[in-house]
RODO-801099 format. One line per 2 residues: their letters; for each residue x, y, z of N, C-alpha, C. Coordinates in Angstrom, 2 decimals. Layout:
# RODO-801099
A) X:Y:Z:X:Y:Z:X:Y:Z ~ ...
***
This chain:
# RODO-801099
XX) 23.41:-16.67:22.77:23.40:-15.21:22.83:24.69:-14.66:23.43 ~ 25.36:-15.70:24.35:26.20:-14.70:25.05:27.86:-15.05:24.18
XX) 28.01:-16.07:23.35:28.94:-16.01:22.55:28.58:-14.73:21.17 ~ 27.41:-14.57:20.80:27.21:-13.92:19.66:27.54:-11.97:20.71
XX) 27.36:-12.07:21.88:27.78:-10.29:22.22:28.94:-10.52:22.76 ~ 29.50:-11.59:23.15:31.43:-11.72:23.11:31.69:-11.31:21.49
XX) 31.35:-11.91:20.76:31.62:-11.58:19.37:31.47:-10.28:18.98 ~ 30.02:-9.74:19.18:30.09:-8.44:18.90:31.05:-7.13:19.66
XX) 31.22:-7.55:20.74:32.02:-6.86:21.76:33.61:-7.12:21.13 ~ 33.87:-8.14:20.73:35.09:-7.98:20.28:35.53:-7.30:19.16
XX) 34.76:-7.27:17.43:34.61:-6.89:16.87:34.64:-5.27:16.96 ~ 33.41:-4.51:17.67:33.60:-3.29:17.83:34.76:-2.81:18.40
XX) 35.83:-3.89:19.71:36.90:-3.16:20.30:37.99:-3.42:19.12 ~ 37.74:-3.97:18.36:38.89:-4.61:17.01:38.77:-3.34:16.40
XX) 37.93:-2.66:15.77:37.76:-1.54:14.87:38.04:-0.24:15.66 ~ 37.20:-0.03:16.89:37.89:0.99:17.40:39.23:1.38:17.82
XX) 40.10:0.00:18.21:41.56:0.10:17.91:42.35:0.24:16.65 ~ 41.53:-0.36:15.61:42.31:0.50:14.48:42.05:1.67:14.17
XX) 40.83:2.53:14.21:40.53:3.64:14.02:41.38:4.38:14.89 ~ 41.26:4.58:16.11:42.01:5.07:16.72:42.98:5.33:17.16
XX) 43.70:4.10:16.22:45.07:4.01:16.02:45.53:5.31:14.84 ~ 44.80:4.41:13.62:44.76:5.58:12.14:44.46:7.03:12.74
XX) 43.18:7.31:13.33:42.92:8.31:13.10:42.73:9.95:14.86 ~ 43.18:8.83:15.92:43.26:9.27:17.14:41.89:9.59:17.61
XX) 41.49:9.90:18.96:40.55:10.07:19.89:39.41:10.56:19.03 ~ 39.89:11.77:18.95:38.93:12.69:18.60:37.89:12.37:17.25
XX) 38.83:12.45:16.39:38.52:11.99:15.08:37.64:10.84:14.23 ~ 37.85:10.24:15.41:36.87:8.62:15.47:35.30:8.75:16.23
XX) 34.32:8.55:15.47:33.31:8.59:15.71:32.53:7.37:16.19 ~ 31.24:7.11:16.64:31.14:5.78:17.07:30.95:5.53:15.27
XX) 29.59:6.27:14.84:29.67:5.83:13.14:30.58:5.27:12.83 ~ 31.80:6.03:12.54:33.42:5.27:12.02:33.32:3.96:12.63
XX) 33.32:3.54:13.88:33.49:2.26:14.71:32.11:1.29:14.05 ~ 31.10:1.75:13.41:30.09:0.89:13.61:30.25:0.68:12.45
XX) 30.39:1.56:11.44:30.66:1.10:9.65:31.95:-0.13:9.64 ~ 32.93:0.06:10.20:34.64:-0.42:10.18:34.00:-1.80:11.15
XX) 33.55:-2.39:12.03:33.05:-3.40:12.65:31.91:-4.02:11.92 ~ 31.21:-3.52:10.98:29.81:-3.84:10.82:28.91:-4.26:11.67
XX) 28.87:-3.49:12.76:27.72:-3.63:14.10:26.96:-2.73:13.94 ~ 26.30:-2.05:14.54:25.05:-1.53:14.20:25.30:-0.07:15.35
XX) 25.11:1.20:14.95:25.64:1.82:15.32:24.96:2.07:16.94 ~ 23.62:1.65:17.72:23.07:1.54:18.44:23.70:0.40:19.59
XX) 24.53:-0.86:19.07:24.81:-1.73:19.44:26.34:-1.03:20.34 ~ 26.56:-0.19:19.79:28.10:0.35:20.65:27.75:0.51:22.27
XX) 26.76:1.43:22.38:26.36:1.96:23.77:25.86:1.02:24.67 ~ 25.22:0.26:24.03:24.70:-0.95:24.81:26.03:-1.63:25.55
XX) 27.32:-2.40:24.74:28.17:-2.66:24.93:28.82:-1.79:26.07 ~ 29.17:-0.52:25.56:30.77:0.57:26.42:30.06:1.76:26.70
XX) 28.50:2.03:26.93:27.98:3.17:27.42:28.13:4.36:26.71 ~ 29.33:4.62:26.35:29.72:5.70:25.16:31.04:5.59:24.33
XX) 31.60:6.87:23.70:32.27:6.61:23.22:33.80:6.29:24.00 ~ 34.12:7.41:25.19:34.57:7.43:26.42:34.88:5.48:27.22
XX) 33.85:5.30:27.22:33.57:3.85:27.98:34.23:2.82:26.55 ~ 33.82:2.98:25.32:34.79:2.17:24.53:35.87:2.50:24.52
XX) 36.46:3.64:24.69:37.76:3.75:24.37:38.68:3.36:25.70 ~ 38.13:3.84:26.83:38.60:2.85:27.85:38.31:1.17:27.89
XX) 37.17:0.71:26.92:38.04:-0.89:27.12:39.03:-1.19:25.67 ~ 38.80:-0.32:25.34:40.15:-0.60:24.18:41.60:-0.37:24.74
XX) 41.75:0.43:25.65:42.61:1.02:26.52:43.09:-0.23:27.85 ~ 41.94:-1.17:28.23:42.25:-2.03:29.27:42.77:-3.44:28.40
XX) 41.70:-3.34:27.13:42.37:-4.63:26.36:43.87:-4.50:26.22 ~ 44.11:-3.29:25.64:45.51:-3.01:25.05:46.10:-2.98:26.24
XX) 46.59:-2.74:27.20:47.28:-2.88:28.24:47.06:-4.55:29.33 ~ 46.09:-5.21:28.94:46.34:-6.61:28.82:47.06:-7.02:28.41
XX) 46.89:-7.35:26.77:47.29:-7.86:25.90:48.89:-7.61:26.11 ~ 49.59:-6.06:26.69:50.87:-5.72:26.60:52.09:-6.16:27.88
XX) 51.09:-6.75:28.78:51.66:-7.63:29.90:51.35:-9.03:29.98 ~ 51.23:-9.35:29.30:49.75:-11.01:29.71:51.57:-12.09:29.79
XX) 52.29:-11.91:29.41:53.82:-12.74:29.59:54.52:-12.20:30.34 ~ 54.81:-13.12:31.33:55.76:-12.58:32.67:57.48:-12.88:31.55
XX) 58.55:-11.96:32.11:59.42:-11.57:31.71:60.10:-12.40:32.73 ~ 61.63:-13.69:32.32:62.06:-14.50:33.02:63.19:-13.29:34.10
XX) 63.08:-13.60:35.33:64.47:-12.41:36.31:65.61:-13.12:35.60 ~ 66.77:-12.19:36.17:67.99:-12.53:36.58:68.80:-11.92:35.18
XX) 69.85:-11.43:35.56:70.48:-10.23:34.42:70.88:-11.31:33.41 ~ 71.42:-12.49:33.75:71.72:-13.47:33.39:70.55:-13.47:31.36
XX) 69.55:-13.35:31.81:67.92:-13.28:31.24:67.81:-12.28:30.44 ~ 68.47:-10.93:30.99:68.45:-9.64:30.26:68.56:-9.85:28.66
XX) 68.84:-10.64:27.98:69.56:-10.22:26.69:67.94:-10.79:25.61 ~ 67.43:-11.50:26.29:66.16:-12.68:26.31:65.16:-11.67:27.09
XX) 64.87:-10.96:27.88:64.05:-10.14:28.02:64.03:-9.06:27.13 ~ 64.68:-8.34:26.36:64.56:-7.26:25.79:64.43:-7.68:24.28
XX) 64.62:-8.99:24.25:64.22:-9.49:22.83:62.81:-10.02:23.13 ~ 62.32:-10.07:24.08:60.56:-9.81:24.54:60.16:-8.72:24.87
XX) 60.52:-7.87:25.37:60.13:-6.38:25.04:60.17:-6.08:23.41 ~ 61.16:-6.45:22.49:61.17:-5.76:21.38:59.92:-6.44:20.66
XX) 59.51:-7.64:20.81:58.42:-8.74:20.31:56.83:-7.74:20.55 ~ 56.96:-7.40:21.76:55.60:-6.84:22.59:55.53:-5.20:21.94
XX) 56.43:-4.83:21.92:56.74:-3.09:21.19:55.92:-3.29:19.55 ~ 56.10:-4.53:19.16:55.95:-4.92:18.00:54.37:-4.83:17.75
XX) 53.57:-5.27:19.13:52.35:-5.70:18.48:51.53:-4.45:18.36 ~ 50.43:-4.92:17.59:49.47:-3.47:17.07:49.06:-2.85:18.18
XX) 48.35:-3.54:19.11:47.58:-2.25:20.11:48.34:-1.51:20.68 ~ 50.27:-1.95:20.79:51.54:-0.91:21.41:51.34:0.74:20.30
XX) 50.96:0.44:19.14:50.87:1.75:18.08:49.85:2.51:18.57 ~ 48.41:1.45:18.79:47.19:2.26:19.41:47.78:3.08:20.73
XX) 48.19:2.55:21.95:48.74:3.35:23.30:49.55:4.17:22.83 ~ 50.67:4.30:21.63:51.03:5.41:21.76:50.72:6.53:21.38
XX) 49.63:6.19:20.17:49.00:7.14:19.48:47.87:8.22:20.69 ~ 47.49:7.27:21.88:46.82:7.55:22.66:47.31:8.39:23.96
XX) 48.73:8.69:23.73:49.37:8.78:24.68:49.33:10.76:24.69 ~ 48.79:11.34:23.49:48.41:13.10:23.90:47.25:12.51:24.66
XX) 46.59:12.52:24.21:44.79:12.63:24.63:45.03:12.46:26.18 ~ 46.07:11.09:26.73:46.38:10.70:27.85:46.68:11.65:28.70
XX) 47.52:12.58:28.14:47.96:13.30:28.81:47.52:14.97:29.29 ~ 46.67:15.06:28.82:45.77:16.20:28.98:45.04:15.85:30.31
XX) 45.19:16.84:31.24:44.80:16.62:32.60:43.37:16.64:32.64 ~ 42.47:17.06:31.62:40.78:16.73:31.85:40.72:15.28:30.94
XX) 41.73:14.25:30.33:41.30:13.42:29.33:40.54:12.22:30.37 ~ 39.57:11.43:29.39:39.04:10.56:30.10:39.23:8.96:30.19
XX) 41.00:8.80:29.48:41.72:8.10:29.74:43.16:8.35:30.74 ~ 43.16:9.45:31.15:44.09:9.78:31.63:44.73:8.68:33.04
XX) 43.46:8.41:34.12:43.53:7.38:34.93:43.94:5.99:34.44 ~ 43.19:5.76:33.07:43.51:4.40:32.80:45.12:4.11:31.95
XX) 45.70:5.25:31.57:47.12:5.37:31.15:48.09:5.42:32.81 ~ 47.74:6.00:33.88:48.27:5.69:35.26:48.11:4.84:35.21
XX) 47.27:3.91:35.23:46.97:2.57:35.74:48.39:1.51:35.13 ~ 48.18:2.04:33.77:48.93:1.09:32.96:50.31:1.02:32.79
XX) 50.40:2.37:32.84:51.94:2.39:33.65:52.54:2.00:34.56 ~ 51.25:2.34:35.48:52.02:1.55:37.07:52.22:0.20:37.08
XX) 51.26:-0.62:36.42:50.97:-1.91:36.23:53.14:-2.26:35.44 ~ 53.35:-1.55:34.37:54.21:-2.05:34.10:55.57:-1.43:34.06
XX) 55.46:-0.42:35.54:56.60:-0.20:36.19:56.73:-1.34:37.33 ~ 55.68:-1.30:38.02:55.44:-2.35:38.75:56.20:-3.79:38.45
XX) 56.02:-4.25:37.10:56.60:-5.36:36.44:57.86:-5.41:36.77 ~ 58.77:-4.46:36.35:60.23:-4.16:36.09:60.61:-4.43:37.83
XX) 60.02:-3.44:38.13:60.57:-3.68:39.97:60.46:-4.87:40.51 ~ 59.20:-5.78:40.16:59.27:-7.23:40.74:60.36:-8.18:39.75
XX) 61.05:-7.52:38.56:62.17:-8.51:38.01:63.21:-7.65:38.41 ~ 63.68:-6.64:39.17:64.56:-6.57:39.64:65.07:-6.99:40.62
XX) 63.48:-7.08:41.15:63.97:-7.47:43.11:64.19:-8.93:42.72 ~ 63.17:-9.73:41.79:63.56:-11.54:41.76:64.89:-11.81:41.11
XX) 65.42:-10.66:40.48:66.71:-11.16:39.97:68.03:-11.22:41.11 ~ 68.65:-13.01:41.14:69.67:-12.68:42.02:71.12:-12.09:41.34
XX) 71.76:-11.25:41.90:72.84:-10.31:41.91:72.46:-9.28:41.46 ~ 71.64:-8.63:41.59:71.17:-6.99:41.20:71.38:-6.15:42.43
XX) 71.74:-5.36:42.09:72.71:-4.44:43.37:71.55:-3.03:42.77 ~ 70.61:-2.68:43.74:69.96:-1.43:43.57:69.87:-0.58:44.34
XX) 71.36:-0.97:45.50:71.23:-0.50:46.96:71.57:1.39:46.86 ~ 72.38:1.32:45.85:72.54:3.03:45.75:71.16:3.90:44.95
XX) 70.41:3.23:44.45:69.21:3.91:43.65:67.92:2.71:43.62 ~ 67.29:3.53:44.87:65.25:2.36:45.00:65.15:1.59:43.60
XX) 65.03:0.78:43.64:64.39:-0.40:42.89:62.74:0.80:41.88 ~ 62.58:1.52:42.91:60.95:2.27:42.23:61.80:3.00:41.10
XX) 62.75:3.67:42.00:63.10:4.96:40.94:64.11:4.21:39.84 ~ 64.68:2.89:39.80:65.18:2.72:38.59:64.27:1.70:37.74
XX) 63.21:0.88:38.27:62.33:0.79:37.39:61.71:1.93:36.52 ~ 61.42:3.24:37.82:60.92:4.25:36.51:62.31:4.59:35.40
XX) 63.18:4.38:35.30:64.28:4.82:34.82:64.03:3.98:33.38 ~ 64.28:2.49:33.97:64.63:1.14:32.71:62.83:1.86:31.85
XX) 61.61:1.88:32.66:60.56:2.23:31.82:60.53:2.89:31.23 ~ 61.33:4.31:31.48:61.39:5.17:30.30:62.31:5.12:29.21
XX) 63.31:4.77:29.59:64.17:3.94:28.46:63.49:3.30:27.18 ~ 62.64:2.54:27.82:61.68:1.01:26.81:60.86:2.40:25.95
XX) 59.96:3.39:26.77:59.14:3.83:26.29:60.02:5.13:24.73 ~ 60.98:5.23:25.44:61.68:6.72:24.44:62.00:5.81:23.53
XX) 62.61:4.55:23.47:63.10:3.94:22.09:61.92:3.49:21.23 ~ 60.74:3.08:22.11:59.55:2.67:21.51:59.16:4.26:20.55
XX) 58.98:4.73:21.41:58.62:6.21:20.40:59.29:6.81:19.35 ~ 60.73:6.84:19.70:61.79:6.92:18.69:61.81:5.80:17.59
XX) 61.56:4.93:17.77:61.17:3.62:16.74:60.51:4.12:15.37 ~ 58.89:4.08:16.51:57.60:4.45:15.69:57.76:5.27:15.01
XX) 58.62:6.60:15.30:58.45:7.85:14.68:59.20:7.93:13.60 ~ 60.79:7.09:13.59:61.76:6.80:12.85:62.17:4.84:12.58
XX) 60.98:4.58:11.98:61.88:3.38:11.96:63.41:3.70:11.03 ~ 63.25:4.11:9.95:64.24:4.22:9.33:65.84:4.15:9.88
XX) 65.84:5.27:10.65:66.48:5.57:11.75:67.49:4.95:13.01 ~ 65.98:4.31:13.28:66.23:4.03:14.57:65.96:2.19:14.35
XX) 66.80:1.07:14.76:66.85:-0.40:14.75:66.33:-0.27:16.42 ~ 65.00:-1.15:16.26:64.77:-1.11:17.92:65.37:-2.53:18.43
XX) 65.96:-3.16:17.71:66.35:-4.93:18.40:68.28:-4.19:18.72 ~ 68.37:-3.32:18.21:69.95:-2.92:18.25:69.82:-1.98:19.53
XX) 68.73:-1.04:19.70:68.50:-0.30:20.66:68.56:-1.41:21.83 ~ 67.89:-2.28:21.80:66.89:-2.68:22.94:68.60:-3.43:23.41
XX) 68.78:-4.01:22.57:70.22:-4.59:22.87:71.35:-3.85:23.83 ~ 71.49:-2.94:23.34:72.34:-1.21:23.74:71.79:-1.10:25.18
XX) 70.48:-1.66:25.57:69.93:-1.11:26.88:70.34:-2.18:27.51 ~ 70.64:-3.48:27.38:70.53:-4.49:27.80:71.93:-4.25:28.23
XX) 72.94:-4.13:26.93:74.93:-4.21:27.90:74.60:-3.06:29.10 ~ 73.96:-1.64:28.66:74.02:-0.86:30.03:73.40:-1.39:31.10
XX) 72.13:-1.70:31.12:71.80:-2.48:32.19:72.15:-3.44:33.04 ~ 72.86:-4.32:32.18:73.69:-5.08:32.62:75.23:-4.72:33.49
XX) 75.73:-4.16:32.98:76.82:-3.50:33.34:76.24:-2.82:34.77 ~ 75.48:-1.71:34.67:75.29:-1.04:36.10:74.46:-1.33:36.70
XX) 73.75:-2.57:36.65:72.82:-3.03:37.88:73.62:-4.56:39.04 ~ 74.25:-5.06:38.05:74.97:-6.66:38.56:76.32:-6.20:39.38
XX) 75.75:-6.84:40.76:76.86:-6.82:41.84:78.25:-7.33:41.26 ~ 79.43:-6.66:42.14:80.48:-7.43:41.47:80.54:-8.23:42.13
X) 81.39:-9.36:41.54:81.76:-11.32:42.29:82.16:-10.88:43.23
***
């Protein structure tokens, strides 16, 4: 029994991330989720309480799934980290978070906490590979405030990507961030 409601539990968070990818918050019904999974439309609530409660574990999966690989320190690394950022930008549930990222932001939404969370989680990241990297000089600007800096960087090219691949090369971007980074974070000899 308890492999067959891992199964079902996965299944329903599989469909509600594509729906809600395709079709955003609102628009997605549990119906939609229970036809697109073939679970049973009673079987959702049991699982995530509502629709709210699924979309927050689609929201905790996807922000798993988008850290679960530690990123090697040292600027040395930089050129090899951002060709793992561009890998991770790549995967599907990164389309679901951004698609998720109005709803997020509406100060009554009921992901709004769990988009803080996930941010912090992977600003957080950046600051513990700045501080482990040796020769990073962050003495003129907190380690917090230029992690939030490098994060928004990752996040505007990610968006600029999605919106324009045409446009926009995110392995050429990500690259572009990497000589600046490099350049103004590494102590001189």
């Amino acid at each position: 029994m308890e492999e067959t409601s891992a199964e079902t539990r996965r299944r329903i968070l599989d469909a509600a991330e594509e729906l809600f990818a395709e079709r955003g918050f609102v628009e997605t019904s549990l119906a939609n989720v229970a036809e697109r999974s073939g679970i049973s439309r009673g079987s959702i609530p049991w699982h995530f309480d509502n629709k709210v409660g699924l979309l927050l574990a689609v929201v905790d999966r996807a922000a798993e799934q988008a850290g679960s690989t530690p990123i090697t320190p040292g600027v040395e690394h930089l050129d090899g980290a951002m060709a793992e950022v561009g890998s991770r930008l790549r995967e599907p549930h990164m389309a679901l978070l951004h698609t998720l990222l109005g709803e997020a932001s509406k100060p009554d939404s009921a992901i709004r906490d769990a988009y803080a969370d996930y941010h912090e989680r992977d600003r957080s990241a950046v600051q513990s590979w700045l501080s482990d990297s040796p020769g990073v000089d962050v003495a003129d600007l907190g380690s917090g405030d230029l992690s939030t800096l490098i994060y928004a960087m990752i996040i505007g090219i990610n968006v600029q990507w999605r919106i324009n691949p045409e446009r926009i090369d995110l392995d050429d971007s990500l690259q572009a961030m990497s000589a600046l980074l490099s350049a103004a974070i590494t102590t001189d000899p």
